[in-house]
C-alpha positions as CSV (number, residue, x, y, z in Angstrom):
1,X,-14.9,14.8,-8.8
2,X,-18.6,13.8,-9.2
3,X,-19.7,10.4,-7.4
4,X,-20.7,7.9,-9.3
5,X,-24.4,6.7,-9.0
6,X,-23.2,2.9,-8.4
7,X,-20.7,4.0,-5.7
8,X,-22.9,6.3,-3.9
9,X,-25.3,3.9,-3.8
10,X,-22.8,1.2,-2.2
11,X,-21.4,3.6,0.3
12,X,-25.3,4.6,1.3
13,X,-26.5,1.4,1.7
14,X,-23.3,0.8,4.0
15,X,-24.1,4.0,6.0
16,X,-27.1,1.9,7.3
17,X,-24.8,-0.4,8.8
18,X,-23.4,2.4,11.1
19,X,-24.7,0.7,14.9
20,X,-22.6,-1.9,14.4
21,X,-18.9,0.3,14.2
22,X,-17.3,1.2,17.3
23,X,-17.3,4.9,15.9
24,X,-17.9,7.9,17.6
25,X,-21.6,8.5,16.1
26,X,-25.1,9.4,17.8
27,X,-26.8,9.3,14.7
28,X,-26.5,7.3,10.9
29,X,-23.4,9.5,9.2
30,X,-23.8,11.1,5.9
31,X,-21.2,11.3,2.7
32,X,-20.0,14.3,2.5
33,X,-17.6,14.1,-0.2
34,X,-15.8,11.9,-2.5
35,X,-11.7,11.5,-1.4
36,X,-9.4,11.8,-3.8
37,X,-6.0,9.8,-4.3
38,X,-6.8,6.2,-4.0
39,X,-6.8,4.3,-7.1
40,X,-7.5,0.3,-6.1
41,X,-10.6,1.6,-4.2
42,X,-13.6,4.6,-3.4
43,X,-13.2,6.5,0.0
44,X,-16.1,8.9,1.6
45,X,-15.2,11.5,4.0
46,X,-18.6,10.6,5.9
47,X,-20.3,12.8,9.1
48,X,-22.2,12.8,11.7
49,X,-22.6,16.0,13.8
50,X,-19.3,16.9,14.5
51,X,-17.7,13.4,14.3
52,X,-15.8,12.7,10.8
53,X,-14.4,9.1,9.7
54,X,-13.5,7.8,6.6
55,X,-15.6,5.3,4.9
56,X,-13.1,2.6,2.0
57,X,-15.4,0.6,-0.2
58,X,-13.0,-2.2,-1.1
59,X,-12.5,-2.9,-4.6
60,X,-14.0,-6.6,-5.0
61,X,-11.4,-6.9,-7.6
62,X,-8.5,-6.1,-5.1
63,X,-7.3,-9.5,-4.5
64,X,-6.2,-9.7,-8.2
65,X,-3.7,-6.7,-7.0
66,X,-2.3,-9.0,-4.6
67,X,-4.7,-7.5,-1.5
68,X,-5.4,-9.7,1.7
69,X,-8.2,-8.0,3.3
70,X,-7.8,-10.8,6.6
71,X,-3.9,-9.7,6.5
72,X,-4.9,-5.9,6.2
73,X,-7.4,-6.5,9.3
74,X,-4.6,-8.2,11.3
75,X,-2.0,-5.4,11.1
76,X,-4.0,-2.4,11.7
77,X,-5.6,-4.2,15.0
78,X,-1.8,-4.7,15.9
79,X,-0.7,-1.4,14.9
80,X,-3.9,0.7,16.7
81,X,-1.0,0.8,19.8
82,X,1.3,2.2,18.2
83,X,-0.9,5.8,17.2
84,X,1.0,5.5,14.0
85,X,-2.6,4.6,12.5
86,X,-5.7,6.1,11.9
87,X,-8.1,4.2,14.2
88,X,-10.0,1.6,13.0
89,X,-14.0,1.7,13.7
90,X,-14.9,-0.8,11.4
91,X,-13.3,-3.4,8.7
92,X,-14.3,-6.5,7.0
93,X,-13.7,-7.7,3.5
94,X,-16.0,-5.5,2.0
95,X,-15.8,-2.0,3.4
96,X,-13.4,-0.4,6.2
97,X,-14.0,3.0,8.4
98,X,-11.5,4.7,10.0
99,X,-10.7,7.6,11.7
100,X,-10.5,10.7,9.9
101,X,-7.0,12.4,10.0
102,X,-6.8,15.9,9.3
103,X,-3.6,17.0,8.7
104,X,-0.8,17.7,5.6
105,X,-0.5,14.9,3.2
106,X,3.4,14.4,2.7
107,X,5.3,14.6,-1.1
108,X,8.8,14.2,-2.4
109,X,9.4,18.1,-0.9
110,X,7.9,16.9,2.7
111,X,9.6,13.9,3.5
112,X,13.4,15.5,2.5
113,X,13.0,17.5,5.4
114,X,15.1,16.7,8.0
115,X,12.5,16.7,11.0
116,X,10.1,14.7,9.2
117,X,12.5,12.3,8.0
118,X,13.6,11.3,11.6
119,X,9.7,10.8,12.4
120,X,9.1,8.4,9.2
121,X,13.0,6.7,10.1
122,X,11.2,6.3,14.1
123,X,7.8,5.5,12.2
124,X,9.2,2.1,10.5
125,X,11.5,1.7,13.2
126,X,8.4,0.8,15.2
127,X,6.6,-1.0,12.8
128,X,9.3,-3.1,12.0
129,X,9.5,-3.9,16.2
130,X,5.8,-5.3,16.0
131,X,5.3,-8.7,16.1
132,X,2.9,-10.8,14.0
133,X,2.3,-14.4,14.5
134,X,-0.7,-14.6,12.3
135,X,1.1,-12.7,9.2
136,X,2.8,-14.6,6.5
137,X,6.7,-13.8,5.4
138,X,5.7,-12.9,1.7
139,X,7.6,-14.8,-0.4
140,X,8.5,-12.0,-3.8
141,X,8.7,-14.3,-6.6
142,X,5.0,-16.1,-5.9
143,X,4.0,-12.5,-5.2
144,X,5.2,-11.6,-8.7
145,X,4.3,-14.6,-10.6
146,X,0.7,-13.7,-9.7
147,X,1.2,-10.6,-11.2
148,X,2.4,-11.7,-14.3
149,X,-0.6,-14.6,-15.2
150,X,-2.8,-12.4,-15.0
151,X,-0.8,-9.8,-17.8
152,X,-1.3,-11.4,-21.3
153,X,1.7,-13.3,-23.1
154,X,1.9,-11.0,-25.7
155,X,3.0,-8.8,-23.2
156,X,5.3,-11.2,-21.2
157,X,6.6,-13.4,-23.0
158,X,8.4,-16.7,-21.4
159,X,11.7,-15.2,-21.2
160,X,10.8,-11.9,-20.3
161,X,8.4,-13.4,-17.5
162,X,11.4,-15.8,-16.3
163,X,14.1,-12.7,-16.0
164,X,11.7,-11.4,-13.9
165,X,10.5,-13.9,-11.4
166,X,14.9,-14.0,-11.4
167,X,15.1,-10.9,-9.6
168,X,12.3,-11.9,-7.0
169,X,13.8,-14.9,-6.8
170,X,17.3,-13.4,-5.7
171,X,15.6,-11.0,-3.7
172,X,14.1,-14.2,-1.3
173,X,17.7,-16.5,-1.4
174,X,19.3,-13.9,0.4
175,X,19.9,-13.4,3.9
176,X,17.3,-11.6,5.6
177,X,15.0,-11.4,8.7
178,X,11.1,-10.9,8.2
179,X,9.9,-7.5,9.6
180,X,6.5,-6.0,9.3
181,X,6.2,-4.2,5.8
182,X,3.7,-1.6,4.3
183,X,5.2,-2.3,0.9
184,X,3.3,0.9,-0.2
185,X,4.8,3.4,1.5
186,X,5.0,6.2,-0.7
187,X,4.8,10.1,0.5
188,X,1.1,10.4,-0.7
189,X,0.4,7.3,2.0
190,X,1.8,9.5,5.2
191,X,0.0,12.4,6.8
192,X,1.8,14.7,9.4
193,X,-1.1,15.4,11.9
194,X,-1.2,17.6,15.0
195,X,-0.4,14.2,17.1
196,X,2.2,13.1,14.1
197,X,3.0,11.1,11.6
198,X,0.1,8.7,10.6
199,X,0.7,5.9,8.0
200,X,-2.9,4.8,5.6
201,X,-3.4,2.2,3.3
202,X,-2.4,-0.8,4.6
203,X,-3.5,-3.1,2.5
204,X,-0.7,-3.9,0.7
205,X,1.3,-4.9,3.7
206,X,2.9,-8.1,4.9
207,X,5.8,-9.5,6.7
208,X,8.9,-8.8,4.1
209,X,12.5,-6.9,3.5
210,X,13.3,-5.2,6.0
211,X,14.6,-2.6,3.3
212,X,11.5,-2.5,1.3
213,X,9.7,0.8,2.7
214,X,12.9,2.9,3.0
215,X,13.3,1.8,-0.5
216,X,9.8,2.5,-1.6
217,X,9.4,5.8,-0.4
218,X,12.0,7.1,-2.3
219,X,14.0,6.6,-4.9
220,X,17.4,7.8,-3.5
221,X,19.1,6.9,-0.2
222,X,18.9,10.3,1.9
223,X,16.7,8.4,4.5
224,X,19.0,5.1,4.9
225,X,22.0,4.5,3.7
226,X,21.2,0.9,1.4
227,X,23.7,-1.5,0.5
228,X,25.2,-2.1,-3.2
229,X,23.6,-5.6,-3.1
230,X,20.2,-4.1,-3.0
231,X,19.7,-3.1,-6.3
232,X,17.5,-5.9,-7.0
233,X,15.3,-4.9,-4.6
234,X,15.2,-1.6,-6.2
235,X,14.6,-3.2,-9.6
236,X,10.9,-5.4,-8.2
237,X,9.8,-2.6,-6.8
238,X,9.4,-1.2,-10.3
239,X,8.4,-4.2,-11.6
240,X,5.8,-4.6,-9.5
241,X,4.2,-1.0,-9.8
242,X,4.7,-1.6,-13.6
243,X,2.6,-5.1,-13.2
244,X,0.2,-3.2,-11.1
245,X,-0.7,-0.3,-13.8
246,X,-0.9,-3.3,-16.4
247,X,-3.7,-5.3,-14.4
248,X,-5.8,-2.4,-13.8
249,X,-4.9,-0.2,-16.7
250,X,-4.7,-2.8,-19.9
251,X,-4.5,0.3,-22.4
252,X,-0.8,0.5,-20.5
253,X,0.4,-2.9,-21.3
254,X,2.9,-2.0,-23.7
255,X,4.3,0.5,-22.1
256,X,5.0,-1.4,-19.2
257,X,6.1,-4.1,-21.5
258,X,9.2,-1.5,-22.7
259,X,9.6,-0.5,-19.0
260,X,10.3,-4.0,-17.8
261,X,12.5,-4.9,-20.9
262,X,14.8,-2.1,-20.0
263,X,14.9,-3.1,-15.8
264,X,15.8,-6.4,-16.9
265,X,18.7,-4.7,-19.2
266,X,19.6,-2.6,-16.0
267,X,19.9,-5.8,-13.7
268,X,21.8,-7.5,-16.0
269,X,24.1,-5.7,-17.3
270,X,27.7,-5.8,-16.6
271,X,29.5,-3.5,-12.9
């Protein structure tokens, strides 16, 4: 994939900055290709001699996505214990670098095995155990109601926008304790490396369900077994990647307009 002039330049300008990281470098790194995979923002595997990190230009946009860099910061500082992270070099609102992780990225196929499904189940086990003081408890239906202003009403109408904020709105009256959440953890976000697993992209995460990463890193229950009741839970998760693809994506709108009609059908109709 070619690298965009505007990007390049970004990331260059950036590499200038490279004294002031607590990374592994004798000498200014240099790009030395474009990774592929992310789509909120533009990663560079970067080098210097032998050392490798991985240099994020954050997508100034990202904050319409529901993104909190400061919350993003906050976790992976409390997570660096843990090894369950790539280590962090460098992050501020604009740009992060992190260590580069060379190892398999997981899929559907990967995480159904059984050894490697005991290391993610240990993996959120431990996350879950951490404990934030500076973190808010993400409440789902403000969450959500950002996502839908910002998706035009002839795409959500009233009703359609109020069935949904419903479901979020369930999902916080319930009973639940607060845990640490990536709330993005699908299998493309895990690499098994030669000390592990490691978890990326964190910038999604919050304090939340305790259910919501077994939930969102697969769609059936071979990891945990998940209560009846948590269908609704299910149901925002898809609402929420359908609001996501319609903010950055408009030419999807209507599509994710049919998509949401027929999860609100789902959730309401009839045992």
């Amino acid at each position: 994939m070619p690298i965009s002039s505007k990007a390049q330049k970004l990331a260059e300008v950036t590499l200038n900055e490279w004294r002031h990281w607590q990374a592994p470098f004798h000498s200014q790194p240099k790009i030395i290709k474009l990774l592929e995979g992310g789509l909120t923002n533009t990663s560079y595997l970067i080098e210097s001699g032998s050392q490798r990190a991985v240099l994020r230009i954050n997508n100034p946009q990202a904050a319409m996505l529901g993104v909190n860099r400061h919350t993003e910061i906050t976790v992976l500082e409390t997570l660096q214990s843990t090894k369950l992270v790539p280590t962090t070099y460098f992050a501020d609102s604009n740009y992060l670098v992190s260590e580069y992780i060379d190892g398999d990225v997981l899929d559907d196929n990967k995480v159904s095995d059984h050894a490697i499904k005991k290391q993610i189940e240990q993996g959120i086990e431990a996350i879950q155990n951490q404990k934030l003081v500076d973190v808010e408890v993400r409440n789902y239906e403000a969450y959500l109601h950002e996502y839908c202003k910002q998706v035009s009403t002839s795409y959500l109408d009233k009703t359609t926008t109020q069935s949904l904020l419903q479901i979020a709105r369930d999902i916080d009256s319930q009973d639940w304790q607060p845990v640490l959440c990536h709330h993005d953890l699908i299998p493309e976000n895990m690499i098994m490396s030669s000390r592990g697993l490691i978890i990326i992209d964190w910038e999604y995460a919050s304090l939340g369900h305790p259910q919501f990463d077994y939930l969102r890193l697969t769609n059936n229950h071979d990891i945990r077994d998940i209560p009846a009741n948590m269908c609704n839970l299910e149901a925002l998760q898809a609402i929420l990647i359908q609001l996501w693809y319609a903010i950055l994506y408009p030419e999807l709108r209507e599509t994710a307009q049919h998509k949401l009609i027929k999860i609100i059908e789902t959730v309401q109709a009839p045992p």
